[in-house]
N, C-alpha and C positions, 0 to 999 in steps of 0.2 A: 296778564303778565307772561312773558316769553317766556322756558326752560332755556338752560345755559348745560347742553351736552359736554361744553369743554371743562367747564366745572364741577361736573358731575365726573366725568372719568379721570379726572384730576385726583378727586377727592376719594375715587375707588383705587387709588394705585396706579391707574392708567398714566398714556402720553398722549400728548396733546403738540403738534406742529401746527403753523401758522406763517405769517410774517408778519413784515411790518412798512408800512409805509408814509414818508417825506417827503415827495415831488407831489405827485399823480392826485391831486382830488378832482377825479371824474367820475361820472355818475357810474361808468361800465369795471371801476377798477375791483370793488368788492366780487365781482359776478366773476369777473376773469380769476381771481385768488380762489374762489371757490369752484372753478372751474377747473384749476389746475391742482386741488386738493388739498387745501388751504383749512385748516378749522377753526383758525381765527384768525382777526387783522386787526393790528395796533398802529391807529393812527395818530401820528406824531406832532405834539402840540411846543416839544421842551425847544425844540431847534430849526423850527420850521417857519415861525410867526404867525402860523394858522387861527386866525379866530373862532372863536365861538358859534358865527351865523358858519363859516366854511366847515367846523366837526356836525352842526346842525344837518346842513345837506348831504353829508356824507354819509348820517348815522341813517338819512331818509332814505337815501338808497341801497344801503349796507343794508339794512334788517329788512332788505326783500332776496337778497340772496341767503342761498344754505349756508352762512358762517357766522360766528359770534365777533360782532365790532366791540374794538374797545379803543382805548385811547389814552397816550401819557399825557398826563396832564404837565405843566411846564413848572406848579412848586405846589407845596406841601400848605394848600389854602382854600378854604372851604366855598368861594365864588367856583373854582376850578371843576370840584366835584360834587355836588348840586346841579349844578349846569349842565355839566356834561353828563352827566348820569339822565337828566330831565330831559334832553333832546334826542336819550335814545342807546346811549352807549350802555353794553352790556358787564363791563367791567371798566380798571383803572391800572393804570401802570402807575407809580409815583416816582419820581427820581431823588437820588440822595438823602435817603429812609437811615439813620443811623443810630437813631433812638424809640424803645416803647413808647415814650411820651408823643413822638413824632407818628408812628407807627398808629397809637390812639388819636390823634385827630385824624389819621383818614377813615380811622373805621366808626367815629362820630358823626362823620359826615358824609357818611356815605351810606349808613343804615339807618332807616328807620327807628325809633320808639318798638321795643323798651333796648335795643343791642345799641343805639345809634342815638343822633340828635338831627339828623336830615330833617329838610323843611320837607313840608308836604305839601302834594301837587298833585292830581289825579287828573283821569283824562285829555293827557295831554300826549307826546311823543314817546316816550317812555311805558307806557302803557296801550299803545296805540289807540290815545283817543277813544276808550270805551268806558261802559260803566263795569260796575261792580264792587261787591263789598271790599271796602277801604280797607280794613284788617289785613284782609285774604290777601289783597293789594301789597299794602307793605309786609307782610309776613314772605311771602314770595319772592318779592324785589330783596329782601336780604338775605333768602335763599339762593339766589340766581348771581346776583353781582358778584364777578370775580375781583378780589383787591391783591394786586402786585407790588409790592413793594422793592423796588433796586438798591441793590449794597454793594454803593459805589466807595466806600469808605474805610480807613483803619477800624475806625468805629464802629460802624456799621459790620464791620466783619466780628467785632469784639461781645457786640451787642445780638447777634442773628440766633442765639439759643432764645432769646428773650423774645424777641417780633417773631419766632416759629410758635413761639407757647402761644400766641394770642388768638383769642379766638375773634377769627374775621377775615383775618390774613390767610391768604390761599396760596403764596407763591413767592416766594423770595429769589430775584433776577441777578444776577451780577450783570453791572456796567464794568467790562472787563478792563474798557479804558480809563476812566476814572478811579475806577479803585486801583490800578497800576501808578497812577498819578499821583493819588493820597498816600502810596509806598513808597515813592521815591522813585519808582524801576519803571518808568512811563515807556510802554508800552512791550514788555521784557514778559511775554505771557507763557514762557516756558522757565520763570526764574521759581527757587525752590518756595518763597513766600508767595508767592502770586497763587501757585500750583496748589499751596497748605491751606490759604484762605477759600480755595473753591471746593478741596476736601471737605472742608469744614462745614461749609454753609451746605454741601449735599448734605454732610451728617446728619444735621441737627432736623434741616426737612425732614429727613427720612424717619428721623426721632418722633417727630409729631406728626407728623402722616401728613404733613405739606409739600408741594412740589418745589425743586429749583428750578430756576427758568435761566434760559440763556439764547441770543441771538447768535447762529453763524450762520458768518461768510462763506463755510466751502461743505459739502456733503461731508468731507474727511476730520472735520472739525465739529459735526454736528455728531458722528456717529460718537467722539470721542469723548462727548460730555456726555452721551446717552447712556455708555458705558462709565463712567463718571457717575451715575445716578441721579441725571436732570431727566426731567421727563416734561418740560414743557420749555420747546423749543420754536423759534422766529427765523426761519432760513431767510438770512441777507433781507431787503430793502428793496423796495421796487429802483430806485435810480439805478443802486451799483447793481441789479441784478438785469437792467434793461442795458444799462452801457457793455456790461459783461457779454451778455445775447447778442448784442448786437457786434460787439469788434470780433466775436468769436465769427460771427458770420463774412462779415466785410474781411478778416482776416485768410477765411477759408475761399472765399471766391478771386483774392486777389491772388495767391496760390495758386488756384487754376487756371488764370489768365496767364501766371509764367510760365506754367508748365506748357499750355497751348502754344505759346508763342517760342518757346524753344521747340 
């Protein structure tokens, strides 16, 4: 069974940077993430229509690069996370987490006997295919598995003291959008409630020695939750960060075509 460094420096206080990726499932995409300094990659199962055999292949070439794969699953159901845990993914994102109750099925089904109620499977992806003692086995595999939980919700903001206390959960995410949406104020992310519910959910992390997580879009926005007290961070999205790369260039070369020609 793998160590999961991003969940270890998590759990020590540390930060953890990554992203996360929608379009791109190619065999070279994890090697490029980890190439560019990546310490984890969350690939995206909630809005992508991605199956199961496609997080399979990705997880097969994901866990030959230097980075921890993981993957949202697309709802709060126990095919989701079994599966994807068994082909290799080294944690879970869940989306719209708003309840302990909710909160407790993922960590039943994602751990092992006696923390968990996960089927068992040995030698298979997840383990890569070796022997050894079955204990040691799942004793490790719920050491290692990172569980995310997103508080995209009024709820889920009301409830986040409660899914920090539990033990399992490593990371409370805010979907900036969605929880802007369950406020009323869609997508108003400097409004004084939007601001008070991301104070909050840092708190309570920091209450229990869990991390908050969060995705941005711009370096200026990433520094701003770090200083915020998130410490496990998704810069932007292979698509918007490859159209970004790329009109920043196409932008800059057609500039110097005008400048030439004047």
């Amino acid at each position: 069974m793998r160590h999961n460094p991003v969940k270890e420096a998590l759990l020590q206080g540390g930060i953890s940077i990554g992203t996360m990726v929608f379009e791109f499932n190619t065999s070279g995409i994890a090697h490029l993430a980890a190439g560019a300094g990546a310490e984890f990659i969350i690939y995206d199962m909630e809005h992508t229509g991605w199956s199961i055999e496609t997080i399979r292949s990705l997880m097969a070439t994901s866990r030959a690069a230097e980075i921890v794969p993981m993957v949202r699953v697309p709802a709060t159901e126990y095919q989701f996370f079994a599966r994807t845990l068994d082909v290799g993914a080294m944690g879970l994102m869940v989306p719209m987490v708003s309840t302990p109750d909710q909160a407790q099925v993922i960590i039943d089904s994602a751990k092992y006997p006696p923390m968990g109620k996960r089927g068992a499977a040995f030698g298979v992806a997840h383990d890569d295919y070796g022997e050894g003692d079955i204990l040691a086995k799942m004793s490790t595999a719920n050491d290692n598995v990172l569980l995310i939980t997103q508080i995209e919700t009024v709820e889920g903001v009301e409830n986040a003291n409660a899914i920090a206390a539990m033990d399992g959960i490593d990371v409370l995410w805010i979907g900036h959008f969605d929880l802007t949406n369950s406020m009323g104020i869609p997508g108003q992310f400097d409004h004084p409630q939007y601001l008070e519910a991301i104070a909050h959910v840092a708190a309570v992390c920091q209450r229990h020695g869990k991390a908050a997580g969060f995705m941005a879009m711009q370096v200026d926005e990433g520094r701003t939750m770090l200083e915020k007290g998130f410490r496990s961070l998704a810069y932007g999205g292979d698509l918007w960060l490859y159209k970004w790369a790329l009109g920043q260039g196409i932008t800059g070369l057609r500039q110097t075509g005008q400048i030439e020609t004047n």
